[in-house]
PyMOL CGO cylinders between C-alpha atoms (Angstrom):
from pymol import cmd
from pymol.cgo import CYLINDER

trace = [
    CYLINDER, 110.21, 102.01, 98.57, 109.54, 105.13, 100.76, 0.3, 1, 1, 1, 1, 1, 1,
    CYLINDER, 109.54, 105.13, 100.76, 109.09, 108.47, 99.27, 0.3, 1, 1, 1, 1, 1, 1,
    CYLINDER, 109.09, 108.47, 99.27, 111.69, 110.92, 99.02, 0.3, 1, 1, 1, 1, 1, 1,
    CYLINDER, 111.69, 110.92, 99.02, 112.23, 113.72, 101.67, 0.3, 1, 1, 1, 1, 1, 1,
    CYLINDER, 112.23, 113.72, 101.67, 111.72, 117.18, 100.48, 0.3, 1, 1, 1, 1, 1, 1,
    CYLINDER, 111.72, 117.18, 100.48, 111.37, 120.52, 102.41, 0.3, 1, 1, 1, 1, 1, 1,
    CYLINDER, 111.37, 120.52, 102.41, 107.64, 120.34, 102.06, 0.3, 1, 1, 1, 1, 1, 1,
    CYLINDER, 107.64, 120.34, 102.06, 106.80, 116.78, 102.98, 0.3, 1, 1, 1, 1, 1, 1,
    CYLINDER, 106.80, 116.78, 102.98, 105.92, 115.98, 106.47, 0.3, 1, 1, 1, 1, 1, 1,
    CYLINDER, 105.92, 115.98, 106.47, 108.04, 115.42, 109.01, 0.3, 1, 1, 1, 1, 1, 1,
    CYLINDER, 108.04, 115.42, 109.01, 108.84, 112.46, 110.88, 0.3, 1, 1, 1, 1, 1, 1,
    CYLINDER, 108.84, 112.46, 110.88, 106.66, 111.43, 114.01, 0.3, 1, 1, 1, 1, 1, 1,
    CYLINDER, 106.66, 111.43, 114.01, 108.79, 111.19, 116.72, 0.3, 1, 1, 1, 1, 1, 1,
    CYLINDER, 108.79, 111.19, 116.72, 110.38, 107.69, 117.05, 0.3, 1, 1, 1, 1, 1, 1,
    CYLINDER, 110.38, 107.69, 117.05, 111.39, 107.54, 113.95, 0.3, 1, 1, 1, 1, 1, 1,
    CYLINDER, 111.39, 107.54, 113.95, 114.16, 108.00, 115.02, 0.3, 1, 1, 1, 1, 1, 1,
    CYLINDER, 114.16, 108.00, 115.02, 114.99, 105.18, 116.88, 0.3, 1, 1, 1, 1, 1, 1,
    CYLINDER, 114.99, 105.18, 116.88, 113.39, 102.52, 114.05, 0.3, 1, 1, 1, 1, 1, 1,
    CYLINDER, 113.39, 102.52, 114.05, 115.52, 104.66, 111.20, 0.3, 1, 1, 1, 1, 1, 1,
    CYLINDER, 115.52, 104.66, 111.20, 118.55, 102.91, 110.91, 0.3, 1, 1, 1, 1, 1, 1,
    CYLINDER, 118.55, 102.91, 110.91, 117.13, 99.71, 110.67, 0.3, 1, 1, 1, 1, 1, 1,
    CYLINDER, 117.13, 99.71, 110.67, 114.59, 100.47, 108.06, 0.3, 1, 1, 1, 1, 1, 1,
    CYLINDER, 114.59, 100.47, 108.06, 117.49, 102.18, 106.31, 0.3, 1, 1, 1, 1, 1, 1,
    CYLINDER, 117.49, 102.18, 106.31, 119.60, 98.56, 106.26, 0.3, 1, 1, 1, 1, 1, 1,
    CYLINDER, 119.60, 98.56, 106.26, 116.51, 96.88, 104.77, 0.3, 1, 1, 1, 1, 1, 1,
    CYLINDER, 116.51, 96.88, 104.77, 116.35, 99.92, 101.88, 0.3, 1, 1, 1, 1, 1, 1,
    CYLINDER, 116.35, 99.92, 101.88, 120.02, 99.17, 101.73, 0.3, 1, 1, 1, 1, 1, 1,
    CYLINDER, 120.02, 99.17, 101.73, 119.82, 95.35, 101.35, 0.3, 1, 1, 1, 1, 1, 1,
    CYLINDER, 119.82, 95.35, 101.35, 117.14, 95.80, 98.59, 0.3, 1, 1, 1, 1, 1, 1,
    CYLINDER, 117.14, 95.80, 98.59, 119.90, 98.10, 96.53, 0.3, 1, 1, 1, 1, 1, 1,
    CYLINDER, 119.90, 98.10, 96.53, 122.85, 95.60, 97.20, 0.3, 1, 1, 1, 1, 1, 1,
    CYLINDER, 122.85, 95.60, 97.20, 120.58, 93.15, 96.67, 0.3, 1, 1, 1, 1, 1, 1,
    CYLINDER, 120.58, 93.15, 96.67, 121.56, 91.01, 99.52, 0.3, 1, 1, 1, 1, 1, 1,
    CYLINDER, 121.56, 91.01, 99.52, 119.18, 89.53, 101.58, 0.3, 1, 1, 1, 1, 1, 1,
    CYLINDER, 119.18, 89.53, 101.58, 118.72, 86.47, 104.61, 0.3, 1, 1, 1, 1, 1, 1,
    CYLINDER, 118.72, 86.47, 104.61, 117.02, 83.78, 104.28, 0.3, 1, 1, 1, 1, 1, 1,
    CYLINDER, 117.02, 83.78, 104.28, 115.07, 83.05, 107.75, 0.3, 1, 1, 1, 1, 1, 1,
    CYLINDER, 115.07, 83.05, 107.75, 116.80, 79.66, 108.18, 0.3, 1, 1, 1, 1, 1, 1,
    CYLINDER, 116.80, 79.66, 108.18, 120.10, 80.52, 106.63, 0.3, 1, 1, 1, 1, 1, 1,
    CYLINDER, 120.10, 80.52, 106.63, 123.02, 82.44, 106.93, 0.3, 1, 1, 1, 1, 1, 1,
    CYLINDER, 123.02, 82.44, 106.93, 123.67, 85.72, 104.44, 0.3, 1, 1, 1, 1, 1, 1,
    CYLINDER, 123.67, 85.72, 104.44, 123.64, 85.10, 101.09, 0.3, 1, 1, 1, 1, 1, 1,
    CYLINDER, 123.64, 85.10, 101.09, 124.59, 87.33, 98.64, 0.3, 1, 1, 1, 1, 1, 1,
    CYLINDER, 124.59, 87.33, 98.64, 122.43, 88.22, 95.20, 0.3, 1, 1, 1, 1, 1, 1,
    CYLINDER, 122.43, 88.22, 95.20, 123.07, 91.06, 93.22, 0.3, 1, 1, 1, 1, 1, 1,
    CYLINDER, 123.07, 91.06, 93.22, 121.81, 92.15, 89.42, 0.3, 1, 1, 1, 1, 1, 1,
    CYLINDER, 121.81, 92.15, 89.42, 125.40, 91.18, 87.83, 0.3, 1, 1, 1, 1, 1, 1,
    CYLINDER, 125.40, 91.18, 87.83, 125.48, 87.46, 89.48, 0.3, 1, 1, 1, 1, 1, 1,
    CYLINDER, 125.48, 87.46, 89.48, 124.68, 85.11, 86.84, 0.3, 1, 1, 1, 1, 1, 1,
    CYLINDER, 124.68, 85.11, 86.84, 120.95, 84.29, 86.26, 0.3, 1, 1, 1, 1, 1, 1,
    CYLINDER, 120.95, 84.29, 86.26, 121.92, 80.88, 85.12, 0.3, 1, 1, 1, 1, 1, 1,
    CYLINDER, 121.92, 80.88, 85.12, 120.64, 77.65, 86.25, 0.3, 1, 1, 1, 1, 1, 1,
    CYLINDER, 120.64, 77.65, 86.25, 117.54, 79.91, 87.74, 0.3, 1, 1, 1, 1, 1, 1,
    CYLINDER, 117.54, 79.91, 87.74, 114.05, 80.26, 86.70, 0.3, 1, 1, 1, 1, 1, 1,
    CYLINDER, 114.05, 80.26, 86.70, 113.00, 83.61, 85.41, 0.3, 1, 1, 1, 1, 1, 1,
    CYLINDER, 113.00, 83.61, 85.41, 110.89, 84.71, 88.40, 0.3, 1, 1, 1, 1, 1, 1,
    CYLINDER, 110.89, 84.71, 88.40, 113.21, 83.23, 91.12, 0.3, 1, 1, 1, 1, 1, 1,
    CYLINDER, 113.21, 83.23, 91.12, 115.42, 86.31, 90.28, 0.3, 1, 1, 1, 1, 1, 1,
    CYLINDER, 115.42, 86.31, 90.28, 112.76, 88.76, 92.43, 0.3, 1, 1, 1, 1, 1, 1,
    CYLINDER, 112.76, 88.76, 92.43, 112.38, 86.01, 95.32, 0.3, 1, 1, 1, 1, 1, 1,
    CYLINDER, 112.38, 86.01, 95.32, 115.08, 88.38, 97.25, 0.3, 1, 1, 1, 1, 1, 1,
    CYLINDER, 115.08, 88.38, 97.25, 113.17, 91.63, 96.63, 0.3, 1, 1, 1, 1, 1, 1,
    CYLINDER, 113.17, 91.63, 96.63, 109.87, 89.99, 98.44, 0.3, 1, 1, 1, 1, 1, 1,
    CYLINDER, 109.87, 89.99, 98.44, 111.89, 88.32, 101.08, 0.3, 1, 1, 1, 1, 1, 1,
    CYLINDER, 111.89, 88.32, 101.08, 113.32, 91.80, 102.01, 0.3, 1, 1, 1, 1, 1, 1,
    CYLINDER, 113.32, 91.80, 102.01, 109.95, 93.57, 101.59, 0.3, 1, 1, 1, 1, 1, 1,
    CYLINDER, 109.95, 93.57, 101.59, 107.93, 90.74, 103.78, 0.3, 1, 1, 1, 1, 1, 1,
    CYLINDER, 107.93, 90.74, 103.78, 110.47, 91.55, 106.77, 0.3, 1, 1, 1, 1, 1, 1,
    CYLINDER, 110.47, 91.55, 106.77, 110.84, 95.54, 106.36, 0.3, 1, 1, 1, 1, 1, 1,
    CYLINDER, 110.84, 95.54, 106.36, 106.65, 95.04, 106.63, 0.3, 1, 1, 1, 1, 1, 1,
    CYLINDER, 106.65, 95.04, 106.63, 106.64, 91.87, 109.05, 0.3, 1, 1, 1, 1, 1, 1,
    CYLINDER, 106.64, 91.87, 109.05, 109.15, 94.62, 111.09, 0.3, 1, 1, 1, 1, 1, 1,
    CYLINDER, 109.15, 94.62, 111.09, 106.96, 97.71, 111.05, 0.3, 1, 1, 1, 1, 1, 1,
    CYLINDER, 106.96, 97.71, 111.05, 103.99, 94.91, 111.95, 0.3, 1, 1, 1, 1, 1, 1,
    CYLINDER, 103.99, 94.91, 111.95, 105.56, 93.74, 115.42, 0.3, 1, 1, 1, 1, 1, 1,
    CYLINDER, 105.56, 93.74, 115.42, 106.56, 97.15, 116.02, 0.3, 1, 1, 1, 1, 1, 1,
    CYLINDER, 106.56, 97.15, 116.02, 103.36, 98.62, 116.24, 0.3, 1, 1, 1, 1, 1, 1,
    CYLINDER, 103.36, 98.62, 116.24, 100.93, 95.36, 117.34, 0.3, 1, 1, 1, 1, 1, 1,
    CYLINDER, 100.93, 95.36, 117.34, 103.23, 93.00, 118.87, 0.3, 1, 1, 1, 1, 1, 1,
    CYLINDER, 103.23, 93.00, 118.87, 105.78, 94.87, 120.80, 0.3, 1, 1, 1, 1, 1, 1,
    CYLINDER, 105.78, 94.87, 120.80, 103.75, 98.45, 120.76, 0.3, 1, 1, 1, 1, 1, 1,
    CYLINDER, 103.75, 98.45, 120.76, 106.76, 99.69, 120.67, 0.3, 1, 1, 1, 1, 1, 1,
    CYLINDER, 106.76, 99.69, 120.67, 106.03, 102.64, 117.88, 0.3, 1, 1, 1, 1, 1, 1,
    CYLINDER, 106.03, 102.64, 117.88, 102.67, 105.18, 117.77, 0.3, 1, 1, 1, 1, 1, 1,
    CYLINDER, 102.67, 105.18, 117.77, 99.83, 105.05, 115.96, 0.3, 1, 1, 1, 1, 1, 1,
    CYLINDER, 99.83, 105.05, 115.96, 101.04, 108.39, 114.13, 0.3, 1, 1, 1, 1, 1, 1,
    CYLINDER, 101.04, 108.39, 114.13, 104.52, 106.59, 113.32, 0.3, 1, 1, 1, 1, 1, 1,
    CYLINDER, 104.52, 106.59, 113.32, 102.85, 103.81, 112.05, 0.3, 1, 1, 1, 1, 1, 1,
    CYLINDER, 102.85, 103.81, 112.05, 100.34, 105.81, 109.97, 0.3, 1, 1, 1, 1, 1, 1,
    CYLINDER, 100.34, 105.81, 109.97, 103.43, 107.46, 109.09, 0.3, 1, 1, 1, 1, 1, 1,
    CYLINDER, 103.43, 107.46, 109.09, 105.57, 104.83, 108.02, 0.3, 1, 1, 1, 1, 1, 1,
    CYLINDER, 105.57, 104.83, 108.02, 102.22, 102.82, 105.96, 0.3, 1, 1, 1, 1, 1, 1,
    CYLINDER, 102.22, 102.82, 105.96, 101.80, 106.01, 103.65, 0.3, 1, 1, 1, 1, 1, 1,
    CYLINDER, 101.80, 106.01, 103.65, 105.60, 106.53, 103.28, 0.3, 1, 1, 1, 1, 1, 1,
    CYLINDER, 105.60, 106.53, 103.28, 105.84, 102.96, 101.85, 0.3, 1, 1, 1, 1, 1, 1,
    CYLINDER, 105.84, 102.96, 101.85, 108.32, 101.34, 104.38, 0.3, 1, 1, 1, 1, 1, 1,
    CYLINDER, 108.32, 101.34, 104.38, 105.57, 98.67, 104.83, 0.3, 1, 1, 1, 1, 1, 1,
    CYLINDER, 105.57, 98.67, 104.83, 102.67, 97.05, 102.91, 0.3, 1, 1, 1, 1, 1, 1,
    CYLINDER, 102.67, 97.05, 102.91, 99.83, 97.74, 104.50, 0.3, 1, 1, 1, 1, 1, 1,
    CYLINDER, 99.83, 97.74, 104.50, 97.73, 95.39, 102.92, 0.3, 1, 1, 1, 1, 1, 1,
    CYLINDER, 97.73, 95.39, 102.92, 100.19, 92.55, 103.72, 0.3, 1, 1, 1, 1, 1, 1,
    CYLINDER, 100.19, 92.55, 103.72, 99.62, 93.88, 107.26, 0.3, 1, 1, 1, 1, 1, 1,
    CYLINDER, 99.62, 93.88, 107.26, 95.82, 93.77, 107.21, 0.3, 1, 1, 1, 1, 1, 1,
    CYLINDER, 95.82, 93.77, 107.21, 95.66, 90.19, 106.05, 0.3, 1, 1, 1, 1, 1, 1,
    CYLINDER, 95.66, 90.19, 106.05, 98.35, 89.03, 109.47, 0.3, 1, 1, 1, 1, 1, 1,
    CYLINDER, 98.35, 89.03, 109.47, 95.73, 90.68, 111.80, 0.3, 1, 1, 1, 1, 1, 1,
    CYLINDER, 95.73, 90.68, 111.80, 93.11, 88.32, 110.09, 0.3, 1, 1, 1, 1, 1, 1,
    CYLINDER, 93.11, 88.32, 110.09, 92.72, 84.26, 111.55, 0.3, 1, 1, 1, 1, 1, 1,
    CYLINDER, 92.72, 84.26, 111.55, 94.40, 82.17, 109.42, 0.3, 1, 1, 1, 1, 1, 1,
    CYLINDER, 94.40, 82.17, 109.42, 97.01, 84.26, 107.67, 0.3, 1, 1, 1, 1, 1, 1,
    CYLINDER, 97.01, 84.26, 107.67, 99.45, 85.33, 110.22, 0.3, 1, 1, 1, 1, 1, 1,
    CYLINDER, 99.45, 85.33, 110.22, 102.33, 84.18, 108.25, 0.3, 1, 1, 1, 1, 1, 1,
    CYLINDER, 102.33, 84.18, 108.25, 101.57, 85.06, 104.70, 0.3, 1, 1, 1, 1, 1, 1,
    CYLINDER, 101.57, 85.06, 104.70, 104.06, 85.37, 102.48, 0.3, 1, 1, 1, 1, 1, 1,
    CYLINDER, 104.06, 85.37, 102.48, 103.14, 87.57, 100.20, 0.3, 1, 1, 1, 1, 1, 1,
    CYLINDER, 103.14, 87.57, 100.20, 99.70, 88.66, 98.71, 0.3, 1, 1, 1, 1, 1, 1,
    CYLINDER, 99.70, 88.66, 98.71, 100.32, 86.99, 95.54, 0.3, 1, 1, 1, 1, 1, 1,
    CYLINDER, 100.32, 86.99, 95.54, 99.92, 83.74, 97.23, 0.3, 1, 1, 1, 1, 1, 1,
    CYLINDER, 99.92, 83.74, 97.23, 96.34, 84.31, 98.38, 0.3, 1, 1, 1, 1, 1, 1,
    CYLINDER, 96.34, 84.31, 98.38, 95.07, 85.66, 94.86, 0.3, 1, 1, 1, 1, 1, 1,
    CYLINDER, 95.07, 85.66, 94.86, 93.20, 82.85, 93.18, 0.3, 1, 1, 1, 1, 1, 1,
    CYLINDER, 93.20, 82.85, 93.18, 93.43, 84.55, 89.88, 0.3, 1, 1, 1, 1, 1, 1,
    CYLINDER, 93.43, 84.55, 89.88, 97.46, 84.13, 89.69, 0.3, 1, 1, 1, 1, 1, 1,
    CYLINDER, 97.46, 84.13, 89.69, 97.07, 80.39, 89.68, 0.3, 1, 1, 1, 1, 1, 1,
    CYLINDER, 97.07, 80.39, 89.68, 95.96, 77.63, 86.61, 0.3, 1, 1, 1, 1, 1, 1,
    CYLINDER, 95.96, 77.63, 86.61, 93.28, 76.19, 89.02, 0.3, 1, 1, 1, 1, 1, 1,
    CYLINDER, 93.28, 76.19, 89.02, 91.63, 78.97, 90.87, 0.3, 1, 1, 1, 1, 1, 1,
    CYLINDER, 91.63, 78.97, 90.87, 92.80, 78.70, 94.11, 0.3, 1, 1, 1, 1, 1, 1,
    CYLINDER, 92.80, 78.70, 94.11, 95.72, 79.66, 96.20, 0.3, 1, 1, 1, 1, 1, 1,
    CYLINDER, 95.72, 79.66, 96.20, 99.26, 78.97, 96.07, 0.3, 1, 1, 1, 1, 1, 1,
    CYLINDER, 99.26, 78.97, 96.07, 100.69, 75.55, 97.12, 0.3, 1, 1, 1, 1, 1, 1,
    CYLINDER, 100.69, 75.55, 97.12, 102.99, 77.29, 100.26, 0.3, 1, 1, 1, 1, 1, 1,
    CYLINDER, 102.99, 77.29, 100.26, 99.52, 77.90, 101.86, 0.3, 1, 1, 1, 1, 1, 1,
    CYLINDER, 99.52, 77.90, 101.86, 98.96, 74.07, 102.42, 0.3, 1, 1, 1, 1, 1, 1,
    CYLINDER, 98.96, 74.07, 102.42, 99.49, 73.20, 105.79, 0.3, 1, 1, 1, 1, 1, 1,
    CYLINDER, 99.49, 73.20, 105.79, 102.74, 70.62, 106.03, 0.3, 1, 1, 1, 1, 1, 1,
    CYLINDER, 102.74, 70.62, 106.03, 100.49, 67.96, 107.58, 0.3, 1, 1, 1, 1, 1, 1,
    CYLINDER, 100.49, 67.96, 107.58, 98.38, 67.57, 104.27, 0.3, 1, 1, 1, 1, 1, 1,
    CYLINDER, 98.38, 67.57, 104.27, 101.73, 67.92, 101.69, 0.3, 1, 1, 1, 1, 1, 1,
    CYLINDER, 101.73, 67.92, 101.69, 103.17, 64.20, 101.37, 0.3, 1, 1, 1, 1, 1, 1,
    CYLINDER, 103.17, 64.20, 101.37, 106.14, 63.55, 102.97, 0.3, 1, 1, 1, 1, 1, 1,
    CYLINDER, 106.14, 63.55, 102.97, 109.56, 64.34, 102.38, 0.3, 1, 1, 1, 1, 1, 1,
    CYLINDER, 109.56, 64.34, 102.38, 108.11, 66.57, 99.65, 0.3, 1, 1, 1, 1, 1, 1,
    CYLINDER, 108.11, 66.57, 99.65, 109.74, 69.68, 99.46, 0.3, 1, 1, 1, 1, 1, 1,
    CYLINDER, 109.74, 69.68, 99.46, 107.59, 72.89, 97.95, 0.3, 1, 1, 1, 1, 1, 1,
    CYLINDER, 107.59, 72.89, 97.95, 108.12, 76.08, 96.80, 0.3, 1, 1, 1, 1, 1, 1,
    CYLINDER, 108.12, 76.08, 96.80, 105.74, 79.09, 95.66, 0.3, 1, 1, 1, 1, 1, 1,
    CYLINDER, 105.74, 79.09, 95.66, 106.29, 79.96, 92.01, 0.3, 1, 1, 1, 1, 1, 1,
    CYLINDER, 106.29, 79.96, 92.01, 105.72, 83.59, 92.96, 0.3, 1, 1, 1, 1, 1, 1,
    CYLINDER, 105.72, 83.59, 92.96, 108.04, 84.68, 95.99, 0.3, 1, 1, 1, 1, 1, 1,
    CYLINDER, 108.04, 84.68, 95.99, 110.01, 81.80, 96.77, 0.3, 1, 1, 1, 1, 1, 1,
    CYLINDER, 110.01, 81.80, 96.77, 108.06, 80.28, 100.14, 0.3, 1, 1, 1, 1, 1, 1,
    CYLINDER, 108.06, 80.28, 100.14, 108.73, 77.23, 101.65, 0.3, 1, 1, 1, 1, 1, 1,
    CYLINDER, 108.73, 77.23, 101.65, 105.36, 77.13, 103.65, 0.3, 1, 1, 1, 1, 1, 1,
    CYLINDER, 105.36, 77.13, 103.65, 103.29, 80.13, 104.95, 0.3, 1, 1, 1, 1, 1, 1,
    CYLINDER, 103.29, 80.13, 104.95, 100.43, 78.53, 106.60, 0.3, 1, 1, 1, 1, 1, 1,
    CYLINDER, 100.43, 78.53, 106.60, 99.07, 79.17, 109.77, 0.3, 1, 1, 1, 1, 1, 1,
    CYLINDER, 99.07, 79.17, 109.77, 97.33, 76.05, 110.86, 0.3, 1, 1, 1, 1, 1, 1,
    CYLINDER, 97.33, 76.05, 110.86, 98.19, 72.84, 110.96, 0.3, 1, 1, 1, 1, 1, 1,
    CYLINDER, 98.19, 72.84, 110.96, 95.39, 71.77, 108.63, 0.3, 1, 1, 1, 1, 1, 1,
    CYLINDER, 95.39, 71.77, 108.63, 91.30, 70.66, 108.72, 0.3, 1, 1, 1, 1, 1, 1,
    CYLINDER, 91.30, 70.66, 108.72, 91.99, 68.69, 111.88, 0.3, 1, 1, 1, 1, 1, 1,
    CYLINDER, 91.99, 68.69, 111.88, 91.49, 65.37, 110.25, 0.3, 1, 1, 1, 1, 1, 1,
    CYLINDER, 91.49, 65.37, 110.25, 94.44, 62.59, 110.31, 0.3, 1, 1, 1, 1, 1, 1,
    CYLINDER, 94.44, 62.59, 110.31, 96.63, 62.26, 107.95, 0.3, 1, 1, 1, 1, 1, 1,
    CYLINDER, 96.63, 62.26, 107.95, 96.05, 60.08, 104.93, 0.3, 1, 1, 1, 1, 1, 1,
    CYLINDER, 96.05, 60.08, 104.93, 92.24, 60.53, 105.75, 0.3, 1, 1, 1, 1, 1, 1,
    CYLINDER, 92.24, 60.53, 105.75, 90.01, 62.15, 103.32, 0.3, 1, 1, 1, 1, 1, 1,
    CYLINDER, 90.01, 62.15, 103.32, 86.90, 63.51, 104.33, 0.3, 1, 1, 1, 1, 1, 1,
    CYLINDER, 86.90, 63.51, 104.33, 86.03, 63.85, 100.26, 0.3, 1, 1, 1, 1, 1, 1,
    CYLINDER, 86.03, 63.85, 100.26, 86.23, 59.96, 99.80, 0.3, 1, 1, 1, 1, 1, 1,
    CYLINDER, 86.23, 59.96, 99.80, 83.68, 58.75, 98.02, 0.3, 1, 1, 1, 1, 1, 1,
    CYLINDER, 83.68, 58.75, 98.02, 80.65, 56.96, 100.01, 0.3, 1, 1, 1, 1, 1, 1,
    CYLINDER, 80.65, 56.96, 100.01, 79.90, 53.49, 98.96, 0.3, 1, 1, 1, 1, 1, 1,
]
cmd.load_cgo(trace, "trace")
């Protein structure tokens, strides 16, 4: 959520401008509580619809699917299109319009499309490693549909697995 505007905070870069009213339709989406799913048209979720039929934690699945595209926003902005300056973006990380430490882990091999950084912490999960969206869709049986227990991902790898074929396993025993 981005901090609030005083007389003695700093002032806008300029181009903020330009990228203001569509930051201020994602701030406006997470208090109406609507959001869009990537595939899907809008659907509506708000604090009075009724929670039942739904798992506790799939009632904040909205608020990380707006704040993974205010930040995925701000990313192609600034590394993608270039569109913004480095003093906006500064600007816009310390402000809290995006996450910058979602941010650092896109620039990084192998994790342009995380979800969230939930999903990459080993210690939120029974076994020790990471969440089931980051398996590649090559390795998941098929016809098997998943779904991250903490932000609602349907998938958020980046590769398309080790290389090997599926139904292979290079951890087979030898005989």
């Amino acid at each position: 959520m981005p901090k609030i505007r005083s007389s003695r905070t700093k002032r806008a870069p300029e181009g903020f401008d330009e990228i203001e009213p569509t930051l201020k339709e994602f701030q406006q989406k997470m208090k109406d509580g609507k959001f869009i799913l990537p595939l899907c048209s809008s659907v509506p979720v708000s604090e009075n619809d009724p929670h039942e039929g739904k798992r506790k934690v799939e009632a904040l699945w909205p608020v990380f699917r707006i704040h993974h595209q205010r930040s995925r926003y701000v990313y192609e902005l600034f590394y993608k299109r270039k569109a913004i300056s480095k003093d906006l973006y500064e600007y816009l990380l310390k402000q809290g319009y995006a996450d910058g430490n979602l941010i650092a882990k896109w620039k990084k091999a192998g994790y342009e499309k995380v979800c969230c950084l939930r999903c990459i912490q080993p210690k939120d999960t029974n076994f020790g490693t990471t969440c089931v969206c980051r398996v590649p869709r090559d390795m998941l049986e098929e016809g098997k549909v998943i779904e991250c227990i903490h932000c609602g991902c349907r998938g958020c790898s980046s590769g398309s697995g080790a290389g090997s074929a599926k139904g292979s396993s290079s951890s087979a025993p030898k005989e």
